[in-house]
C-alpha positions in Angstrom: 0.0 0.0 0.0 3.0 2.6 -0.2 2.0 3.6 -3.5 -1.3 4.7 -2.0 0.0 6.4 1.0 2.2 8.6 -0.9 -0.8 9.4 -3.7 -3.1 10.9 -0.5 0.1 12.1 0.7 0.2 14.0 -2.7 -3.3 15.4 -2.2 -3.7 16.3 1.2 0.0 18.4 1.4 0.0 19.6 -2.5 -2.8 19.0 -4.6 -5.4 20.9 -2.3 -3.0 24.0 -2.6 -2.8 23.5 -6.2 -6.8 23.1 -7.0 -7.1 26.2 -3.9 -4.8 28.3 -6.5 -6.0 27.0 -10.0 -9.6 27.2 -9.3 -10.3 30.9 -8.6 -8.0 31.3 -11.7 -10.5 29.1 -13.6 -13.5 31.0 -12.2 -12.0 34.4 -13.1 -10.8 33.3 -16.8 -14.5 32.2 -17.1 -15.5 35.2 -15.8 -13.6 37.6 -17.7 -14.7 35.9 -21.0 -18.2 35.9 -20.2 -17.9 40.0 -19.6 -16.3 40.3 -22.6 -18.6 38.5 -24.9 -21.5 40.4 -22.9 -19.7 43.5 -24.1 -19.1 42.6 -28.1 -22.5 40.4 -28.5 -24.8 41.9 -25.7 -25.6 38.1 -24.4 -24.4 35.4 -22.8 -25.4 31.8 -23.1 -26.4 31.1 -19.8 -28.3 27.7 -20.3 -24.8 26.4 -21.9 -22.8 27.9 -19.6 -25.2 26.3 -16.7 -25.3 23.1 -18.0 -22.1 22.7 -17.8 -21.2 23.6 -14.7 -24.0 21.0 -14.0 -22.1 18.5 -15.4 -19.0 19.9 -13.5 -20.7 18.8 -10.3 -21.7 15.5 -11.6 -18.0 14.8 -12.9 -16.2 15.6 -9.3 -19.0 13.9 -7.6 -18.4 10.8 -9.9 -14.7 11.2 -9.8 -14.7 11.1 -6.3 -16.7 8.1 -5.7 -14.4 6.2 -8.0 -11.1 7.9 -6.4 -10.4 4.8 -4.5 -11.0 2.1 -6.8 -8.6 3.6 -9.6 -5.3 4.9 -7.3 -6.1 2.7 -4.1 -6.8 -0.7 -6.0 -5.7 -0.2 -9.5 -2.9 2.2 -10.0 -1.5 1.0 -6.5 -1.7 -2.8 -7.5 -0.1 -1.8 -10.6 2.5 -0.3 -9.3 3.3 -3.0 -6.6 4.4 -5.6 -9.5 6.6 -2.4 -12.0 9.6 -3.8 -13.5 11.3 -0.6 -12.0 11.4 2.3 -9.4 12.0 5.5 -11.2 13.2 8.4 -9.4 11.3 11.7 -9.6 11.1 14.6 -7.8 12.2 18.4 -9.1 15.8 17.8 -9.1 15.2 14.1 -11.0 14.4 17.0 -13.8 15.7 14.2 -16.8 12.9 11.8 -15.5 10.1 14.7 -15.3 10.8 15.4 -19.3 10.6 11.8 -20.2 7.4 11.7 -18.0 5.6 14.5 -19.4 6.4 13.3 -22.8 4.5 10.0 -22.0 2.0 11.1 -20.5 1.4 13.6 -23.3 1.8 10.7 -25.6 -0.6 8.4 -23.5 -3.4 11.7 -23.3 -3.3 11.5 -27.1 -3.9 7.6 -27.6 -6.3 7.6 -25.1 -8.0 10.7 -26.4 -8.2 9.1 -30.1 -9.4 5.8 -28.7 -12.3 7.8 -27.1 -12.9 8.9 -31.0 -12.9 5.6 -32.0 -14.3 3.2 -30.1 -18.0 3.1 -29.4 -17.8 2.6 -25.3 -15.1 5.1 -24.7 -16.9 7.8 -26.8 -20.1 7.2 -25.3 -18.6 8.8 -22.0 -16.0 11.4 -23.8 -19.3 12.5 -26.4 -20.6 14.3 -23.1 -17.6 17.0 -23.3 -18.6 17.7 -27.0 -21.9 18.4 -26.4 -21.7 21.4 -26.1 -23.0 23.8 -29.2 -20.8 26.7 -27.7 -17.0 26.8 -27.0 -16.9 28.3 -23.7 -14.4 28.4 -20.9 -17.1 26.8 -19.8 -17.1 24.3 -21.8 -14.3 22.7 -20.6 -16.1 21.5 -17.4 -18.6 19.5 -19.3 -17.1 16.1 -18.3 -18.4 12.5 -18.2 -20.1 10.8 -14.8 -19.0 7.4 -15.8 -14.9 7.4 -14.2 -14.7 3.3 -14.6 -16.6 3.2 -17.5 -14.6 5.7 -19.9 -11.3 3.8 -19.6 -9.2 6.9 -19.3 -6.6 5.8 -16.2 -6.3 2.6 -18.2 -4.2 4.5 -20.6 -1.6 5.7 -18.3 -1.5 2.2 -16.0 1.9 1.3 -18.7 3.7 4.2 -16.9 3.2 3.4 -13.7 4.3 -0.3 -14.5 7.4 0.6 -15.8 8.1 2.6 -12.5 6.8 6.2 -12.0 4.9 6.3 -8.8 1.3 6.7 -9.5 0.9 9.8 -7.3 3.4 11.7 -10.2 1.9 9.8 -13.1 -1.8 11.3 -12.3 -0.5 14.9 -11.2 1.4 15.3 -14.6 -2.2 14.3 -15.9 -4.0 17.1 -14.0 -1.1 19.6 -15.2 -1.8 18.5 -18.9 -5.5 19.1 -17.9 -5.5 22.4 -16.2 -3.6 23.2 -19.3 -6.3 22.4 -22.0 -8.7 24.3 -19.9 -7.6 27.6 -21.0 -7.5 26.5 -24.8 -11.6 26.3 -24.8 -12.6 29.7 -26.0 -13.3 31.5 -29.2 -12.1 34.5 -28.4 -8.3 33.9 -29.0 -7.1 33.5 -32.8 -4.4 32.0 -34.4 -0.9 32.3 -32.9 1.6 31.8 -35.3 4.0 29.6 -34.9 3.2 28.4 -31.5 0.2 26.4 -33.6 2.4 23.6 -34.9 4.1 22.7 -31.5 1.1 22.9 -28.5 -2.5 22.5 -28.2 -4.0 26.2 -29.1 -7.6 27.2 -28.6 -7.2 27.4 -32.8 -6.6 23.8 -32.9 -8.9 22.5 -29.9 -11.6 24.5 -31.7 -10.9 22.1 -34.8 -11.3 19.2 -32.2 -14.3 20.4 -31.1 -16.2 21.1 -34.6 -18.4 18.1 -36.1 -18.0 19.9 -39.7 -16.7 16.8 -42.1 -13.7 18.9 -43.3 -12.4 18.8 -39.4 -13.7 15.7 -37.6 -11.7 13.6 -35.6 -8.3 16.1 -35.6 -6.2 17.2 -33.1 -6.1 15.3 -30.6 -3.1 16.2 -28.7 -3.6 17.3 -25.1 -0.4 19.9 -24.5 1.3 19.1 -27.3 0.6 18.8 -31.0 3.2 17.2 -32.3 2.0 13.3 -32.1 -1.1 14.6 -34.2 1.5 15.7 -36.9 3.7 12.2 -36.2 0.2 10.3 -37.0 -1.6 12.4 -39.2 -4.4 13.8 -37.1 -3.1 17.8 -37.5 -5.9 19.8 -39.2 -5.7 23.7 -39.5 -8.3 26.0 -38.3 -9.9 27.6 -41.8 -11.4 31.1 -42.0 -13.3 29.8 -45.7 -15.1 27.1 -43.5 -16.6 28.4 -40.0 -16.7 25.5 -37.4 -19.9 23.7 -36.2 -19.6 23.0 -32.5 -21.3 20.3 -31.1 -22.2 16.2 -31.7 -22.6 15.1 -35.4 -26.1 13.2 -34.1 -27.1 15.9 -31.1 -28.8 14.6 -28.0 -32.5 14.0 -27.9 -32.5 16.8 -24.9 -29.3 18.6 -25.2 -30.2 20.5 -21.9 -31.2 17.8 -19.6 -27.8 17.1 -17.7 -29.1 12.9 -17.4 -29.4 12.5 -21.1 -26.1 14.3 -22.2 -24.2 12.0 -19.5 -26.3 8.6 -20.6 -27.8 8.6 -23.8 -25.1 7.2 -25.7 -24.3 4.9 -23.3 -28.1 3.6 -23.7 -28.1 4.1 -27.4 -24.8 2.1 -27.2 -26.6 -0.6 -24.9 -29.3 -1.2 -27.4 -27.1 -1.5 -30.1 -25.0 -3.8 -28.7 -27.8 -6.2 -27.3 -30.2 -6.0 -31.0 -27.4 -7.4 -32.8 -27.6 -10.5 -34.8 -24.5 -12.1 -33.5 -22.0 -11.7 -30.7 -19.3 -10.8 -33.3 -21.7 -8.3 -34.2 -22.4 -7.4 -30.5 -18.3 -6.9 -30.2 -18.4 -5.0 -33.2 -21.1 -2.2 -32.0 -19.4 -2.0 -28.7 -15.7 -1.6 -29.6 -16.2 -0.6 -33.1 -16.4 3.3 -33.9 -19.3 5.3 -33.1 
């Protein structure tokens, strides 16, 4: 159980600091755009920006129910049988590169694999269901933790010996990141868009227009959607299309955005013909 003890270590002596300093940031970035499209438009999507602090509530709620299966039982089992003990800390700054490199690496496979297959999108669809791209946006997470397979992808890092309690913060650092890139209001920025995630290129993530589906999926970095051929330029001949490609049936009721596709899924997967079929509808793409 050391594994464990040091991950609540991790949040009870630095994480709570962290989220104490991030979060009035987050709530003051959101602020700031919503008085700044108030000022150029006049209005402000409230019922998007609502629902999605909505599902905000629902996420943490869900996250935190979960919290001990994944690090207590999972990542901490994991970590008992690593082929190696990696040192890190900030002056182990060799091993904090190579970490953030696979973790950034593991966001992006993990990330396309929620594009792809059926059961993983039917929890990551709920964060593009939004017909908006909002700051606020960015809280509109899933309420299914086990279910959307996302701490499965990293589980190969902590085998090979980075404690779990690093493995997940670098995660959170690569997600308090991308929450700044969720806004219209910033343009292009040169250069900078063929190295890191930009809100340019997260809008093309985000748009369900043909020309950009299924692009750019990096989380800080962009470079593995150029190594794999997922890069896609934002265009100013073809304005994007937020939102699902088949919207939900009530794209305000908080329940249906986080369950729907996992029902739709369900169906799906128990009217088919065969059990190859079955397999198909489940891990197939959506």
């Amino acid at each position: 159980m050391e594994s464990y003890v040091s991950f609540n270590d991790l949040l009870l002596h630095h994480a709570s600091p962290v989220i104490l300093f991030f979060v009035p940031i987050f709530l003051a970035t959101t602020v700031l755009e919503g008085l700044l499209i108030l000022y150029r438009q006049g209005t402000y999507p409230w019922k998007n920006a609502g629902v999605s602090t909505v599902m905000a509530v629902g996420h943490f709620l869900t996250q935190a129910a979960a919290h001990g299966l994944i690090f207590g039982i999972i990542a901490a089992s994991v970590y008992r049988i690593r082929v190696a003990t990696v040192p890190v800390s900030l002056h182990h700054w060799l091993s904090l590169i190579v970490l953030f490199l696979l973790t950034d690496l593991a966001f992006y496979i993990e990330h396309r694999c929620s594009h792809r297959i059926r059961l993983l999108w039917a929890s990551h669809s709920v964060h593009h269901s939004s017909e908006m791209m909002l700051a606020t946006t960015a809280y509109r997470l899933s309420w299914t933790p086990i279910l959307s397979g996302v701490f499965l992808f990293y589980l190969p890092i902590v085998w090979i010996g980075y404690d779990p309690a690093w493995v997940y913060g670098m995660v959170s650092v690569s997600l308090t990141y991308q929450f700044f890139v969720h806004t219209e209001l910033v343009r292009r920025i040169g250069w900078l868009e063929w190295i890191v995630n930009t809100p340019s290129a997260h809008r093309v993530h985000h748009a369900s227009n043909p020309e950009y589906l299924d692009k750019n999926y990096g989380g800080v970095l962009l470079i593995w959607d150029h190594l794999f051929g997922s890069y896609r330029a934002e265009r100013p001949d073809i304005p994007i299309r937020y939102g699902l490609v088949h919207p939900r049936t009530a794209p305000n009721n908080p329940l249906v955005i986080a369950y729907e596709e996992f029902w739709q899924t369900m169906k799906a997967t128990l009217r088919a013909g065969s059990a190859r079929e079955g397999l198909a509808k489940l891990w197939g793409p959506p």
